[in-house]
Each structure stands twice: as structure tokens, then as C-alpha cells.
C-alpha positions as CSV (number, residue, x, y, z in Angstrom):
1,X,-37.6,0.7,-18.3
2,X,-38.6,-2.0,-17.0
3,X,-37.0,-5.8,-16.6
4,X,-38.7,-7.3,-19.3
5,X,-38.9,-4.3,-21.7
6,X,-34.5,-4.4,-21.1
7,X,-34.5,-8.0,-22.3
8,X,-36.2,-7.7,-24.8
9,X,-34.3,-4.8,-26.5
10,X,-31.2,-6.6,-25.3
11,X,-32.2,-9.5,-27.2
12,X,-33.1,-7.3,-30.3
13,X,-29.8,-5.6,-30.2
14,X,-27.4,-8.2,-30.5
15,X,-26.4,-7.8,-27.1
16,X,-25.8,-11.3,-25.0
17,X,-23.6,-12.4,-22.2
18,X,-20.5,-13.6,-22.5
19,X,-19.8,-17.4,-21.3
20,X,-16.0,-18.1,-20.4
21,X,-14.9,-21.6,-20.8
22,X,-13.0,-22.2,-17.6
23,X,-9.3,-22.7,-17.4
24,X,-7.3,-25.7,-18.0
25,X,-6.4,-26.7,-14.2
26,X,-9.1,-24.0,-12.9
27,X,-10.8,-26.9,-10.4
28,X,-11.9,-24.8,-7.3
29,X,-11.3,-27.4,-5.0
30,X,-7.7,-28.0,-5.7
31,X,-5.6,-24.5,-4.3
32,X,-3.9,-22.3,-6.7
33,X,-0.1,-23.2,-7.2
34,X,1.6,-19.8,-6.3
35,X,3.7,-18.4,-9.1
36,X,6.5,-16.6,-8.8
37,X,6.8,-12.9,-9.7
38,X,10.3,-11.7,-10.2
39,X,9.2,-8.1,-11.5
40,X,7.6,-8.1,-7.8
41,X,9.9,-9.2,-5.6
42,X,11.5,-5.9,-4.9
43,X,8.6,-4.2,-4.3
44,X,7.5,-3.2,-0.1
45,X,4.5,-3.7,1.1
46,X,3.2,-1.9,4.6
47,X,2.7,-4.5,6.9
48,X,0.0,-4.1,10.1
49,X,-1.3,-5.7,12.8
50,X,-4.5,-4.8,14.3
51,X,-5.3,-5.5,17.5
52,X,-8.6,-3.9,18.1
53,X,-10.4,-0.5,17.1
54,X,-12.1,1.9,19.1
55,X,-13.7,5.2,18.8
56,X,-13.5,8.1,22.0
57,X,-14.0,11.8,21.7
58,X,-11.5,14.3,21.6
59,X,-12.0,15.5,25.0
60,X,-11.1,12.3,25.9
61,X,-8.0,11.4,23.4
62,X,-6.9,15.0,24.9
63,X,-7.4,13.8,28.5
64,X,-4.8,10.5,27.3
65,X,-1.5,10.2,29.8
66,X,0.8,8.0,30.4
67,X,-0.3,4.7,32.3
68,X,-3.9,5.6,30.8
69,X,-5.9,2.4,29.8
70,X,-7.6,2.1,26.1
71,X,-10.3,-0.9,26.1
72,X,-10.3,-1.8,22.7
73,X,-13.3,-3.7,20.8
74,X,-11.7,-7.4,20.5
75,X,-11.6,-10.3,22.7
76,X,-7.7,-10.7,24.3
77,X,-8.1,-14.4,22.7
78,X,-9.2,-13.5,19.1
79,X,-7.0,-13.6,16.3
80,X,-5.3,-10.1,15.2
81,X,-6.1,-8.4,11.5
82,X,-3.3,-8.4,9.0
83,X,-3.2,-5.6,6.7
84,X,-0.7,-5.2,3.9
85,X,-0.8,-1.3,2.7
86,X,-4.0,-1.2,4.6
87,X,-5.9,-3.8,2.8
88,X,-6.7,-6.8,5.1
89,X,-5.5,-10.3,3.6
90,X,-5.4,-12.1,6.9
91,X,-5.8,-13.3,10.4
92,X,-3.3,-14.0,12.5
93,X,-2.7,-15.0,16.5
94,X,0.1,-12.5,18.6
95,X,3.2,-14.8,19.7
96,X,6.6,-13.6,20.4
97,X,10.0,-14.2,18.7
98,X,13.3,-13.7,20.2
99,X,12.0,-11.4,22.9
100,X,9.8,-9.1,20.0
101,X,6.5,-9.3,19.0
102,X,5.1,-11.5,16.2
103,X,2.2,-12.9,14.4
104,X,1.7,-16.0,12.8
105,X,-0.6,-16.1,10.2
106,X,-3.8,-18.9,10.5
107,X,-5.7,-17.8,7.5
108,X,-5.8,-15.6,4.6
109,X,-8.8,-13.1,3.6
110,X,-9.4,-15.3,0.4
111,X,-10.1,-18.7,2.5
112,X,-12.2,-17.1,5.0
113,X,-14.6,-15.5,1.9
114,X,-15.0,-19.1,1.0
């Protein structure tokens, strides 16, 4: 069926689209006030850093020793991929904290999506 044909027998079935009137507050420029979530707060999360991918073949993950050297597919100056349970929510820049690795975050999935 085409376009037209669906409108129309969308429009003769009672079917229409639902319009939402937006939120009291719900302004997109001003940023959401995060709300706490004590049911939550217990919960763990998986947290990752990703440094780079890469792919290699098997004969060459086998040929892998120690002091062997993995090029990965990032810049050494780009900013790291925060994953929480594997999902990615952020960016974030390697620094280091009381003699261990850290990252600090510099921006959240959300505000880079726009």
C-alpha cells in the first residue's frame, strides 16, 4: 500500500497521532536537575575504560609474548570511552591518582548527541 492509500485509511479509521503537551519545567535549554534514586543506590554498575580497539588474526593473537607491542586505533591525545555495563555514557581523558590510573570525565554520551 502505498503512502497516500495509508493516510487515507488511517484517517478513515479513527486512527491519529498522539500530541504530548510538554512538561512543566521540560525547557531543553535549561539541564535536567538530577534526582535522587534511593531504590538505586545499591545497585553496581561495570565500569570501563576504553583506550582503543583493534582487530588481528589469530595467528597473530597466538604469536602475542611478553614485551609485544599492540597499536591500537586511537590517537595517544584523544579522550578514552566510558562504558558502564558496556553501554557507553561518556568520554573521558587518562590522568593518574595517588600513583593509579584514573579518568576524569569531560562529557557525557547525552551532551555529545546534542
Amino acid at each position: 500500500m502505498n503512502k497516500k492509500k495509508e493516510k487515507v485509511a488511517a484517517e478513515n479509521s479513527g486512527v491519529r497521532k498522539v500530541e504530548f503537551r510538554p512538561f512543566p519545567g521540560d525547557d531543553p535549554a535549561v539541564p535536567a536537575r538530577r534526582e535522587r534514586a534511593p531504590a538505586f543506590e545499591g545497585v553496581q554498575l561495570k565500569l570501563n575504560a576504553q583506550l582503543g580497539k583493534i582487530r588481528i588474526k589469530v595467528r597473530d593473537f597466538i604469536n602475542l609474548e611478553e614485551g609485544s607491542l599492540i597499536e591500537l586505533n586511537r590517537p595517544a591525545d584523544e579522550s578514552v570511552v566510558l562504558l558502564a555495563n558496556d553501554a557507553p555514557f561518556a568520554r573521558g581523558e587518562v590522568v593518574v591518582i595517588n600513583e593509579r590510573f584514573g579518568v576524569r570525565i569531560i562529557s557525557f554520551q547525552h551532551e555529545e548527541q546534542g
